[in-house]
N, C-alpha and C positions, 0 to 999 in steps of 0.2 A: 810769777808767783800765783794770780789770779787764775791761768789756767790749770796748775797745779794742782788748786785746791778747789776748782771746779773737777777735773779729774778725778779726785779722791773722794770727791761726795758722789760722783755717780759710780764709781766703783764699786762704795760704800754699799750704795743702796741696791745696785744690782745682787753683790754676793749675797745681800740680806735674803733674797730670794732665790730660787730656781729660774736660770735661762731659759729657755726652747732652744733646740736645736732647730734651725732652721735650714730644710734641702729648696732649691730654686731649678726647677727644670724649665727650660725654654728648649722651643720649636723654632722653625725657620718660615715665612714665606705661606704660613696657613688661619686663613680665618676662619670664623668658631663654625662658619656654616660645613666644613670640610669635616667636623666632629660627629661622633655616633650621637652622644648625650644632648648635645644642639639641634637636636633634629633632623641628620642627614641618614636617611634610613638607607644609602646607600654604600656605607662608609665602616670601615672593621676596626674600629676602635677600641677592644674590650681592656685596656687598663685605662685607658683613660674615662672611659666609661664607668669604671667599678670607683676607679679614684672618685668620681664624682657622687658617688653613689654612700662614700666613706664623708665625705667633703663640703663644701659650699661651692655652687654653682653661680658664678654672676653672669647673668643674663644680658648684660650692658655694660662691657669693658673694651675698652677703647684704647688704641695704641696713639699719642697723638700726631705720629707721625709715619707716613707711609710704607715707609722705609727703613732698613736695618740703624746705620748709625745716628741717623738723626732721634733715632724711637730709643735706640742705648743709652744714650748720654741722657736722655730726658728718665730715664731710669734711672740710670748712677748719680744724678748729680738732685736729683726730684726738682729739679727746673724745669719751667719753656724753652725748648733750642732758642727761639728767639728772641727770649729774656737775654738770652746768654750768646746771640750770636754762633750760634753754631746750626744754626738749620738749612746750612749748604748741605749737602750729601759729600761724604770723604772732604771735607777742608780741616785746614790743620790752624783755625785762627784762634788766638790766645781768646783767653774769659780773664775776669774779674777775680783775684785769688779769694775771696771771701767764697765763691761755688765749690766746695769739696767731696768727694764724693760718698754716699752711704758708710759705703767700709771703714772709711775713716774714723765715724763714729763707731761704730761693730765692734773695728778692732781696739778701739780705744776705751769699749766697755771691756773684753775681756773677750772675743770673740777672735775664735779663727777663721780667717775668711778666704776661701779656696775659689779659685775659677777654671773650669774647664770646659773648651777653653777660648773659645770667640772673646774679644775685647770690643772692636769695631766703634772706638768712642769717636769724637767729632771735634776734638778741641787740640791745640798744644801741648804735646806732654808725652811723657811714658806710658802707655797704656797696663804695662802689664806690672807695673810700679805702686801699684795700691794695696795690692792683694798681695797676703803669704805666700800664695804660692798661687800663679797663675799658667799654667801649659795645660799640654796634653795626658799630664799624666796628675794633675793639680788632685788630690782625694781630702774630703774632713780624715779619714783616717791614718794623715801624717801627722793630723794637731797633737802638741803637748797633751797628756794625760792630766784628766779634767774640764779643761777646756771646752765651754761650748763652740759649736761652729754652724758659721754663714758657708754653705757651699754650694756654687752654682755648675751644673750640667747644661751644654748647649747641643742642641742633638741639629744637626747641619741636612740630613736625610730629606728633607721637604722643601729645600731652598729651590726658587724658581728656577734654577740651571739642572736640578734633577730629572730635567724633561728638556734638556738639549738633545742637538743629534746624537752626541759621540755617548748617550746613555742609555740602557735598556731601551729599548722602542715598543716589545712587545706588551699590551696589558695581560696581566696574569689570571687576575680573578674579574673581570668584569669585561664583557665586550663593547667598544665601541655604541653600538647601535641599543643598547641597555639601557645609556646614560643618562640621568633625568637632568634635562639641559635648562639651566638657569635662562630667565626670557630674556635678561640683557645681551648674552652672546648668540651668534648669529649660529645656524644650524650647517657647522662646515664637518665636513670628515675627520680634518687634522685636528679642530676642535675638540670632539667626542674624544678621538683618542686620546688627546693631552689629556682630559679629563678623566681617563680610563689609566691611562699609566698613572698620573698624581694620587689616583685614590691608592695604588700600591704603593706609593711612596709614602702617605700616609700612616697605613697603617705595619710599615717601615720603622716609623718614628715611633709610633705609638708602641713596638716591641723593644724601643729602647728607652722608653719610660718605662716599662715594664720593666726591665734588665737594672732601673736604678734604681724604682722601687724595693725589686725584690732582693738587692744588697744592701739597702736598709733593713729592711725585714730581717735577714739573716745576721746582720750583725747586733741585732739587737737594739735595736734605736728607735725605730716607728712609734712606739709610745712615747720617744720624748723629741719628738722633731715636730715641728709645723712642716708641710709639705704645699707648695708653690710650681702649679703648672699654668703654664701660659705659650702663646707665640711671639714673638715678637715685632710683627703686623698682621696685614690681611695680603695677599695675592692667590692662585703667581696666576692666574690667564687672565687676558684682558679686561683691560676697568677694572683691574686687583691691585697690587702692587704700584706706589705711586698713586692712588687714585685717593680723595678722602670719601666716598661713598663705602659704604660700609663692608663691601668686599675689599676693599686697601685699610679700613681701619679696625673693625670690627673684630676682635680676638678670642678665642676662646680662654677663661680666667678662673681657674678652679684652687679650693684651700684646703687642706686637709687638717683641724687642727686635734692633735690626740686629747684624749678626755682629762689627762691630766692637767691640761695647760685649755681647758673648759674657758674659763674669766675670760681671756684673750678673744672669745670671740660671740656676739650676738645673737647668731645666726643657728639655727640646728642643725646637725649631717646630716646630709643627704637631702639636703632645701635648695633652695633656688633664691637669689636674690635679686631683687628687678634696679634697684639704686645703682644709677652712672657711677662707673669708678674709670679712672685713665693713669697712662703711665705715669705723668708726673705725682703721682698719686701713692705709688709703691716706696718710696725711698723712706718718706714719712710713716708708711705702716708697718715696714719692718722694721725702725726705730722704736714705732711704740709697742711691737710685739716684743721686743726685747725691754723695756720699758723707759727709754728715751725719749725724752720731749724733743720736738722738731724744732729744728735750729730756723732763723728768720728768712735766710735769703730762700728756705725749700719750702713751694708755692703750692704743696698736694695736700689734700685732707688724707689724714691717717682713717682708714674705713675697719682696721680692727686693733686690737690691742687693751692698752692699759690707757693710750690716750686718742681714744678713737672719737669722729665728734661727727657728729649727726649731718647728711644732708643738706643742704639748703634745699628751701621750697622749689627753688627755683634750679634745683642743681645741671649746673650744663659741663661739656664736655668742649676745650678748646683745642682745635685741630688745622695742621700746620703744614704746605707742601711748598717746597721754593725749589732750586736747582736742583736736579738727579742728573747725575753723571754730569754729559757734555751740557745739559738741556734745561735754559733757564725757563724758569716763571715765577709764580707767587699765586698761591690760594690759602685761603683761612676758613674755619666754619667750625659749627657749635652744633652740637647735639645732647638732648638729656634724653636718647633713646629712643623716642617717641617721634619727637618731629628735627632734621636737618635741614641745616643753613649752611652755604656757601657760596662765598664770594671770590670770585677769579679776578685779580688785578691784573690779567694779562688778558680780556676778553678776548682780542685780535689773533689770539696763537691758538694755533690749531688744537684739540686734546687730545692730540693722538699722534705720535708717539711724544710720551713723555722723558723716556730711553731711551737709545738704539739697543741696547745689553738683552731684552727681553726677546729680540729677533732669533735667538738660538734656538726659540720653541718652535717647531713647528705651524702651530694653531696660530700662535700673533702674526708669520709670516702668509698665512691662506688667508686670514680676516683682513689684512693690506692689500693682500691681492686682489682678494676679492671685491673690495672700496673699489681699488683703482680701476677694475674691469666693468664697472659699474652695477655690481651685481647686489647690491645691498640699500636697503629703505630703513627709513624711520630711526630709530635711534641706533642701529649698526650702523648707520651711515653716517648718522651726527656724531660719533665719536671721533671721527676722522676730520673733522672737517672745523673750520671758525666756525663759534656759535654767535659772538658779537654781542652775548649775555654775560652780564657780570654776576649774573644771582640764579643760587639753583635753590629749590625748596622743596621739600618731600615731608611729606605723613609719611613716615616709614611703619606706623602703624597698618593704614591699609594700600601702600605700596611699597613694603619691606627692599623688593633687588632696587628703590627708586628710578623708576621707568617714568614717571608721569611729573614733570617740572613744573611747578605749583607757582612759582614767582611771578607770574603774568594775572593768574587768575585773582581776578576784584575780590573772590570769596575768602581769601587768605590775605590780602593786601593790610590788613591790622596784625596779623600774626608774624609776617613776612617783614613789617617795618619793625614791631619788637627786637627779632632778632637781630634786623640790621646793625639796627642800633644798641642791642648786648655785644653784639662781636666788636664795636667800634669802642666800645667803652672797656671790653676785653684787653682789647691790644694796647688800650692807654694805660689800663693801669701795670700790665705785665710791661710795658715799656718795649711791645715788639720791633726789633732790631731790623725786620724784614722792611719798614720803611725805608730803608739807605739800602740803593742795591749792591750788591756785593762789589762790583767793579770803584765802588765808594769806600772799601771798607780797610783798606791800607793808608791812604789819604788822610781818613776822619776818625779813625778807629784806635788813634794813639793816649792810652797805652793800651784799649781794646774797642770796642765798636759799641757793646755794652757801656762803658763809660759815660761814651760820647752819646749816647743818645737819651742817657738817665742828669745829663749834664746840665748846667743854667742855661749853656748858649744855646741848645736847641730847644725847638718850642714843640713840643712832643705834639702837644692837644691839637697845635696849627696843623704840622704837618702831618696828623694821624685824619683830620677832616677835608684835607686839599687831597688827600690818595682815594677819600671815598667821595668826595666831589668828582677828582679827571674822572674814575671811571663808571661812573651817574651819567657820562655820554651826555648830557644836555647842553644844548648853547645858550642857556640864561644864566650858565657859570660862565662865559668867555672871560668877562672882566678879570672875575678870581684867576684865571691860568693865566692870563695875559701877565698878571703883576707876580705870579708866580717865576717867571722862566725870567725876568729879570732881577728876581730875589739874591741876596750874599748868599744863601743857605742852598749850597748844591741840591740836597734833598728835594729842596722846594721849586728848584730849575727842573731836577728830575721827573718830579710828578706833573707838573706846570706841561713840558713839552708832550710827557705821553696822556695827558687830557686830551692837549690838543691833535696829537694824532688818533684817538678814538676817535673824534668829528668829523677826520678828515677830510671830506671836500666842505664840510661842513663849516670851516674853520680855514678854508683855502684865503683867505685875504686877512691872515693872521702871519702868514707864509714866511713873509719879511721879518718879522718881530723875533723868527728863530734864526737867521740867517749868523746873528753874532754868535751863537753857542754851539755854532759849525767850529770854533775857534778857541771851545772853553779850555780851561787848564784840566780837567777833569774826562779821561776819554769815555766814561762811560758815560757824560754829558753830552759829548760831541754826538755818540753813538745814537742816543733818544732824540737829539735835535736831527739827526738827515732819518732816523727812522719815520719823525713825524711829517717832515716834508715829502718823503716820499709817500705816505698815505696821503696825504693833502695835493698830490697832483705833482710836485716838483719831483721829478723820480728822475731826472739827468742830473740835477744837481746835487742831489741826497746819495746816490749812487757813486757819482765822483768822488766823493766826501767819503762816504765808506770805503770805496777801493781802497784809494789815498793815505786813510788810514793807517792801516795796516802796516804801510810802514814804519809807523809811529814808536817812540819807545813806551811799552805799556806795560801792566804789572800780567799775570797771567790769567786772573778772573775779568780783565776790563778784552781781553784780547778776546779771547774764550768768549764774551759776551757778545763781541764787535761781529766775531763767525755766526754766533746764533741768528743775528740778524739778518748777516750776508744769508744765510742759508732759506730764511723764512721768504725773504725778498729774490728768491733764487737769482742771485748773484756770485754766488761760488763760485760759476766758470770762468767769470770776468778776469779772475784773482791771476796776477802772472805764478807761473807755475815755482818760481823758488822763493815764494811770499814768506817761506817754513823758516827761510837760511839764515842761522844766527840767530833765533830767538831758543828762549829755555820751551823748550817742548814737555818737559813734567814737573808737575809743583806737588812737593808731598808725598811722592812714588807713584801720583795720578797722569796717566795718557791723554787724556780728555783731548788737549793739542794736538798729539801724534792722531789719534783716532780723524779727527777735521782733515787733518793733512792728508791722511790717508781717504777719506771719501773725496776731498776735488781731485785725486787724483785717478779715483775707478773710474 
């Protein structure tokens, strides 16, 4: 009855007024620096250009995560993946039913809400089950007469597979040798040309923003629609996609709002706004351009509308990288624009590759080769390679591509600890899910993972300063790790043993203390316990203990995890060759397992 008559007063009050129609066009795989109006004077943008020109430009929007689904969900649902457990890339693990998505409310004001037609969400569930009408042929102009409408366009023309082999190879409007080469990527041939074909891809897309614009226009609706272009991260060449520097996260964010529906926004056409906004940010603003208050568990400031609310002084932007595809880690970090922070909880693993999927480009395949032939210095070279840093920091004021890592330098070491210490207090209070590694989260995650870590029994604050203690690398924590790996709380075994493998020889006479968690019930346990003796020197008996594994009965993220390691520790070959036989090789319609099987055997 309560919902009912909640129902009925927002009904009320919506029909008192005029909706907006609201159009949503997203891009694939493009950050905002690929944009004419961003300043790429190399780049054929002119609708999205003009749109900007009609529009609000934000200067500082942020996708919070690197990548397609993890960055979706955190749209549809205006949560942190990691609030919610879902900032694996493609997993399919339940959330909390209190997280619902945007539409839900839309449709439940009187909105139709169309998608066409990428879904690509992160969580359990129907994907195309929310929306009226979700395919490829999904239009606002099927809605009932009257009816405003939510309708999203995903134009797929820029995705970083657009520059595989089996596609156009030639560039059409720009040569190779033209190309004004960003200083982070190395000056390879195959390079220039990816970047020679992407810009036609580009402005590819940007003719089909043009193609939806101008069937609004003709149907007659541009005066009463808001109009929403975005991408939905940053990539595709290397240090793009996957990456949180601001070629992986940085997006271009433009508004269009007609003069009718003026209130709704701040801001004048054809201005420029410098104030942070990020994805989890959008779910709450197109609730309150329709004029909906934002429901409690959705963690965004609405930045326009009827309830849009001012900045913080201190407004920062929280950004989130954990497994892509086959390929685990964990990164976090915070930007308000101006200056970036981030922290690798994986310092020991390589940054390079964070895929395999990306090898289809030509350019990622010459920048490997080229690593491996030793033909590369300085930060082409550090990409590839452990950096055995757990903190990157940039002025991206006066090192925008961030080339120059500021974490070391005394001159920032006050500015550098603020941050630290916002992102740690970030992750506490969003209750980041990213502390219990995935191969944990079928064990501890009943009846979701979210639960269990917003729950009594776990000590969030403990276990949120034992993960930035192990990877602080210092031996004046030993004590803490030591009592850590014999803690009840997996988590806190977890972090406990990969402290002690960051010290590794450092921590060589701790060796023993992990030998029982060779044996724990938890194999992603087992997995960090012979990872960390083999940094510490024991590498016959860490390595036996991996192989051994494997034949173990395991879920598919603990298995999956158990190969990452074998792979880091190049122990793949060791594996007997039918390690494959009888186990489930796909979880979710994902290969990730087949893909492993399939490299020990090239």
């Amino acid at each position: 009855m309560k919902a009912l008559l909640i129902w009925f007063a927002v009904t009320y009050h919506l029909l008192a007024q005029e909706m907006p129609n609201i159009l949503w066009i997203t891009s694939e795989d493009n950050s905002s620096h690929w944009i004419g109006c961003y300043g790429n004077k190399q780049s054929q943008t002119p609708n999205i250009d003009a749109l900007a020109k009609e529009g609000i430009l934000f200067e500082n929007a942020f996708s919070n995560a690197p990548v397609c689904a993890v960055a979706r969900t955190t749209i549809l649902m205006g949560a942190y993946s990691p609030t919610m457990g879902t900032q694996h890339m493609r997993s399919r693990h339940p959330i909390p039913k209190k997280f619902r998505p945007n539409v839900d409310y839309l449709r439940t004001a009187g909105y139709y809400c169309t998608n066409n037609n990428k879904t690509d969400y992160n969580f359990k569930g129907n994907d195309h089950s929310y929306w009226d009408e979700s395919s490829g042929k999904a239009h606002y102009r099927t809605r009932p007469e009257g009816k405003p409408f939510y309708a999203v366009f995903n134009s797929t023309s820029s995705h970083e597979s657009s520059i595989f082999d089996d596609k156009p190879a030639e560039p059409k409007r720009l040569k190779p040798a033209e190309i004004d080469l960003p200083p982070y990527l190395p000056d390879l041939p195959e390079i220039r040309k990816d970047m020679a074909r992407y810009h036609d891809r580009i402005t590819d897309m940007d003719a089909q923003v043009g193609k939806v614009l101008d069937e609004l226009e003709k149907a007659g609706l541009a005066d009463s629609t808001i109009v929403i272009y975005c991408s939905d991260h940053g990539g595709i060449l290397p240090r793009g996609k996957r990456y949180l520097e601001n070629t992986g996260v940085k997006v271009p964010f433009i508004v269009r709002v007609p003069q009718k529906f003026k209130n709704l926004s701040p801001f004048k056409a054809g201005g420029r706004v410098a104030e942070p906004i990020s994805f989890v940010d959008i779910s709450a603003t197109l609730l309150s351009l329709a004029g909906i208050e934002k429901p409690a568990q959705m963690q965004g400031r609405p930045f326009l509308g009827t309830k849009r609310v001012e900045p913080a002084a201190d407004e920062m932007e929280f950004l989130y990288a954990d497994r892509f595809d086959e390929l685990y880690g964990m990164r976090r970090g915070l930007t308000d624009g101006k200056w970036k922070y981030i922290r690798n909880f994986n310092p020991d693993f390589p940054t390079a590759p964070y895929s395999f999927y990306q090898f289809g480009q030509p350019g990622w395949r010459a920048f490997q080769k080229a690593w491996q032939d030793g033909k590369l210095t300085g930060i082409h070279k550090a990409l590839w390679e452990v950096s055995v840093t757990p903190e990157q920091f940039y002025d991206l004021t006066a090192d925008p591509w961030e080339i120059n890592n500021l974490a070391t330098d005394p001159a920032h070491a006050e500015k550098l600890a603020a941050f630290r210490e916002k992102l740690k207090a970030t992750m506490k209070e969003v209750k980041d899910t990213g502390l219990v590694p995935e191969p944990l989260f079928a064990a501890l995650g009943k009846p979701t993972i979210a639960a269990h870590v917003q729950g009594n029994d776990f000590n969030y604050s403990k276990i949120a300063d034992l993960a930035f203690t192990a990877t602080g690398m210092d031996t004046k924590n030993l004590a803490i790790l030591k009592e850590a790996i014999v803690s009840a709380d997996p988590a806190e075994r977890y972090w406990g043993a990969g402290g002690l493998r960051l010290l590794r020889e450092k921590a060589a006479a701790e060796a023993v203390s992990l030998l029982p968690l060779l044996k724990d019930k938890h194999p992603g346990i087992r997995t960090a316990a012979a990872q960390a003796l083999f940094a510490m020197g024991k590498k016959d008996i860490a390595a036996e203990a991996l192989i051994a594994d494997v034949a173990s009965d395991m879920d598919f993220p603990s298995l999956l995890n158990l190969l990452n390691t074998l792979r880091r520790l190049d122990l793949l070959d060791r594996l007997p060759k039918n390690w494959a036989d009888g186990k489930n090789m796909k979880e979710d319609g994902q290969d990730y397992l087949q893909r492993f099987s399939k490299r020990t055997k090239d």
